[in-house]
N, C-alpha and C positions, 0 to 999 in steps of 0.2 A: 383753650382748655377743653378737653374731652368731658362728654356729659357721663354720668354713669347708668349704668342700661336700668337700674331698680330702685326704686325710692321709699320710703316710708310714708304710708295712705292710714286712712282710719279707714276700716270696713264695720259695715252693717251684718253680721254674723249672722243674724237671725233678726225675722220682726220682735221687736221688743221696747222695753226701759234703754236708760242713758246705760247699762250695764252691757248691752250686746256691741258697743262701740269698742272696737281694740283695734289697733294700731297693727300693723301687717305690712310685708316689702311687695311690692305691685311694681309691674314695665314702668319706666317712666315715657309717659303719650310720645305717640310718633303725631304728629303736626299734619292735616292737610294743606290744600291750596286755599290761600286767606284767614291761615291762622299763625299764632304768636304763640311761642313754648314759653310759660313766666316761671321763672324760679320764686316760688312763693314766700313771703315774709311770713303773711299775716292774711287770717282767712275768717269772718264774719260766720256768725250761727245765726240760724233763722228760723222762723217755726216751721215752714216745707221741710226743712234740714229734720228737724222733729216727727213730723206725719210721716217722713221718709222711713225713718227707723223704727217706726208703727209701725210700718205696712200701710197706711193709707193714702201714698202718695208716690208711686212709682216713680223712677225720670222717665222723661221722652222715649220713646224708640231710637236708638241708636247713641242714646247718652251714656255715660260710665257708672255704675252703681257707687262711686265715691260720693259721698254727698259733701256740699258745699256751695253756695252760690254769690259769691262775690271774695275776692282774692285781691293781692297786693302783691307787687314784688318787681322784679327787675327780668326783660324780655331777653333771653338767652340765644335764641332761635327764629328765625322770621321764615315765611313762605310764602313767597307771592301776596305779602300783608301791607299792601301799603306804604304809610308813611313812619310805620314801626320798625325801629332798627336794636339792632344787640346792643343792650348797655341801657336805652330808656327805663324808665320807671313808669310802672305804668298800675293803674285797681282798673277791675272789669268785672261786669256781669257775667256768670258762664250758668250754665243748665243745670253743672255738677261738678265733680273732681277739687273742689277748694280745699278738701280736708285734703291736703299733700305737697309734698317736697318742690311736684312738679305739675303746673295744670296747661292744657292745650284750653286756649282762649279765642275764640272767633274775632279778627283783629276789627271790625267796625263796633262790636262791644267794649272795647279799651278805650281807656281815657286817661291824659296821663295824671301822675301822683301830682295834686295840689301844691303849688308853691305852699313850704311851711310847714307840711304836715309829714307826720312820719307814716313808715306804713302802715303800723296800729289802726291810724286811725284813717289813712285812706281805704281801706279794706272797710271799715263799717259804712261806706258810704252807697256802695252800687247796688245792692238790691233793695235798699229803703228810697233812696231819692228816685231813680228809675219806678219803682212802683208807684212811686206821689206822683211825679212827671206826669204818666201815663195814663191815672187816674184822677186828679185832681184840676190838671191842666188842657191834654189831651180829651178828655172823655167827659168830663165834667165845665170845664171851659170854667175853672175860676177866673177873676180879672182882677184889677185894683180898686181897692172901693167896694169890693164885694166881703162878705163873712163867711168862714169855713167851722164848720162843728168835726173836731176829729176825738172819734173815742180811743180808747186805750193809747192815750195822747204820750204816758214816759216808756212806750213801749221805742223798737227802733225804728220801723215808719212812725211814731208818733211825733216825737221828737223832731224827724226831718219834717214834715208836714208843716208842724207849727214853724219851725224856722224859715222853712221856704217860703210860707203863704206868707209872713208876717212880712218877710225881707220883697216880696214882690207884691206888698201894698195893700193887701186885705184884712181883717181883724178876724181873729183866730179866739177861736175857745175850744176846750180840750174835757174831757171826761178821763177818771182815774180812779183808783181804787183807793188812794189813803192821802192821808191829809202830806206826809210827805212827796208824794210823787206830785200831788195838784201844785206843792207851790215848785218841785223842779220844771211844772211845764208852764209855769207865769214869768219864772226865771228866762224861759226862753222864748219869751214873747206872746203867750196868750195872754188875753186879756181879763180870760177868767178862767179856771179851771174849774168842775165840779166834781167832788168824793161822790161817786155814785153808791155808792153805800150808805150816803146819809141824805143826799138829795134826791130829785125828781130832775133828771136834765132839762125833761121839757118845759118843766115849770122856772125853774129858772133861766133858761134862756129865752122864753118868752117875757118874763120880768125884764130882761138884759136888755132888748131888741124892741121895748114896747110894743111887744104882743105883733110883732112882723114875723119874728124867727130869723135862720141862717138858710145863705144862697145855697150852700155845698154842704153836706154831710161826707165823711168818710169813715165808709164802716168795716169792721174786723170782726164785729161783734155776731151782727145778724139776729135769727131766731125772733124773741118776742120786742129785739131792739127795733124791726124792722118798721111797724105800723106806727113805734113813739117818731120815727128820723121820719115817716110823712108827716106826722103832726108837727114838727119843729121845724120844715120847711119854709120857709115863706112863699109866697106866689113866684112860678116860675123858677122853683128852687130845683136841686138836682142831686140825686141819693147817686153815691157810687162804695161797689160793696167788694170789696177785696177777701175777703175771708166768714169763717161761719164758727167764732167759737162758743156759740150759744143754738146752734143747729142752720140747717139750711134750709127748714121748710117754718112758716109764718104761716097764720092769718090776719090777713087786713081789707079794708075796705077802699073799694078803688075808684069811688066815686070823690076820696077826698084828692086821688092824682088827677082825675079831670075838673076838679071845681078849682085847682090850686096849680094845673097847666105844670103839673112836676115830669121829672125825668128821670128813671131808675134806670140806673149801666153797670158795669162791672167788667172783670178781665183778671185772667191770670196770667200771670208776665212768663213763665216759665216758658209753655210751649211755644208763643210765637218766635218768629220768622228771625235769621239773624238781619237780615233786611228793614224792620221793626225795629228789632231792639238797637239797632245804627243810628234809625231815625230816631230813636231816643237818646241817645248818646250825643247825638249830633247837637240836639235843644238843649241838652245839661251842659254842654262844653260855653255855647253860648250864651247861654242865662245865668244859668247856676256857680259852675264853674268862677266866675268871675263874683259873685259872692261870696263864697267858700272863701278865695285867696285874699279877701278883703276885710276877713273877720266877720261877717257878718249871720251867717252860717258856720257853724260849729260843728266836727266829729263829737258824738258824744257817746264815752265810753264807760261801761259800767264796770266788768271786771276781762280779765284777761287770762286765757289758760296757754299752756304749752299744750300744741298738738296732739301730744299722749295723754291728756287729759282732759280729749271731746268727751268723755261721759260726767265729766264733775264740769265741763261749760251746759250740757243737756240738761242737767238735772240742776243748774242756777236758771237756764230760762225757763224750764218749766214750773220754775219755783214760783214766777213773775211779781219775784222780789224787785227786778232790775230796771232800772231808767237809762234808758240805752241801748247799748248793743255790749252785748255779749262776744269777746273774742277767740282768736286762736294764736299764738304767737307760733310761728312754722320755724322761722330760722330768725336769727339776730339782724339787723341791721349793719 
């Protein structure tokens, strides 16, 4: 069956609101060498997807100004990719292009659709469990028997985090904004969640840990969360900071990282290497992966839009009503 040369894409019109998002017929990608053309089901919103159509967050050099970054669907086209052929099913991390009919995917970024899962909810999985991967496990070196503090815990890396950390043996606690979301992230394995609106996280996690605290912090938050995640470290604990929605610049005192032998890291998944993101994919297929299919980790999905209806999924995650991920539905099943 012949491809058709033009697809339907969401463009970014202008920087702006969920309102600059409209729907538009774009080439459908020509493939290079080591990539997989995916006819897209189902395509994941994120908040980069958001800063994008700000303006504060450009894609890469040589990337597609379609935003989107993690995708489902079925591989149509193959090119020198591997062990991916026409007809797999496959969710992937990509740069960009998820908002569409049709996305060019870097085939060591693929992995295939979870026994069990539809594509709904395989597409929420690649740019939240890849970002915990990377920063939780990679860069922060959780273990088993260790403790993870993850803030905005019902967001979609929140979610994944706690399931992951929980399902690979460490005890998890979660920060959230209302008494609903604290208990949908105890439902998924924290051991506590706390309403930061009504508590002091650090106060009660030091309550929780008898005044030791947690090994790993995962932060989204930043800003003046930055000097509470040193205090609620424990000895030899490790901050890993993924995002800034409370600013990027702090003050804090750094005599408490060497009396307390801590370790501050961070990364943005986006620009690295497809080399990288391989080796990431390569760890999920073998750890994770085998969770997922086992029940133990969960897709967790909040609401679901059709494609032509990226500015009412933009303006539900910016609402940060949602526990979960936020969808797109591209085409049926």
């Amino acid at each position: 069956m012949a491809l058709s040369e033009t697809m339907t894409a969401v463009e970014i019109t202008k920087p702006g609101g969920p309102e600059v998002l409209i729907a538009a017929r774009r080439p459908v990608p020509t493939i290079k060498d080591g990539e997989i053309l995916v006819r897209v089901l189902a395509a994941g919103v994120n908040r980069p997807d958001a800063m994008q159509r700000a303006g504060s967050y450009p894609p890469p050099a040589g990337v597609t100004d379609i935003p989107g970054l993690d995708v489902a669907g079925e591989v149509v086209a193959v090119r020198g990719a591997g062990p991916w052929q026409v007809g797999d099913r496959v969710c992937a991390l990509v740069a960009g292009g998820g908002y569409a009919e049709y996305c060019a995917v870097p085939a060591p970024q693929a992995l295939p659709v979870p026994k069990g899962l539809s594509a709904i909810e395989a597409a929420s999985l690649p740019e939240t469990v890849f970002t915990v991967w990377t920063n939780v496990y990679d860069r922060a070196h959780l273990k088993a028997g260790e403790s993870l503090l993850v803030h905005g815990g019902a967001s979609g890396i929140g979610v994944a985090a706690i399931q992951m950390a929980k399902a690979t043996g460490a005890t998890v606690y979660a920060t959230a904004g209302s008494a609903d979301k604290c208990r949908a992230c105890e439902s998924l394995g924290a051991a506590k969640a706390i309403n930061y609106r009504d508590a002091d996280f650090v106060t009660v996690i030091k309550e929780l840990t008898q005044g030791r605290g947690v090994d790993v912090v995962l932060d989204m938050v930043a800003g003046d969360y930055i000097a509470k995640n040193l205090e609620v470290l424990a000895m030899d604990g490790r901050l890993s900071i993924i995002a800034f929605l409370r600013g990027h610049k702090a003050e804090v005192s750094f005599a408490r990282v060497l009396m307390k032998r801590l370790s501050i890291t961070g990364s943005a998944l986006r620009p690295q290497s497809v080399a990288a993101k391989g080796a990431i994919a390569a760890s999920l297929r073998r750890t994770i992966w085998p969770l997922i299919e086992s029940g133990r980790i969960r897709a967790v999905i909040d609401t679901v839009y059709p494609l032509a209806e990226a500015a009412k999924a933009h303006a539900r995650l910016e609402s940060n009503a949602h526990v979960g991920k936020v969808m797109l539905e591209v085409a049926k099943e």
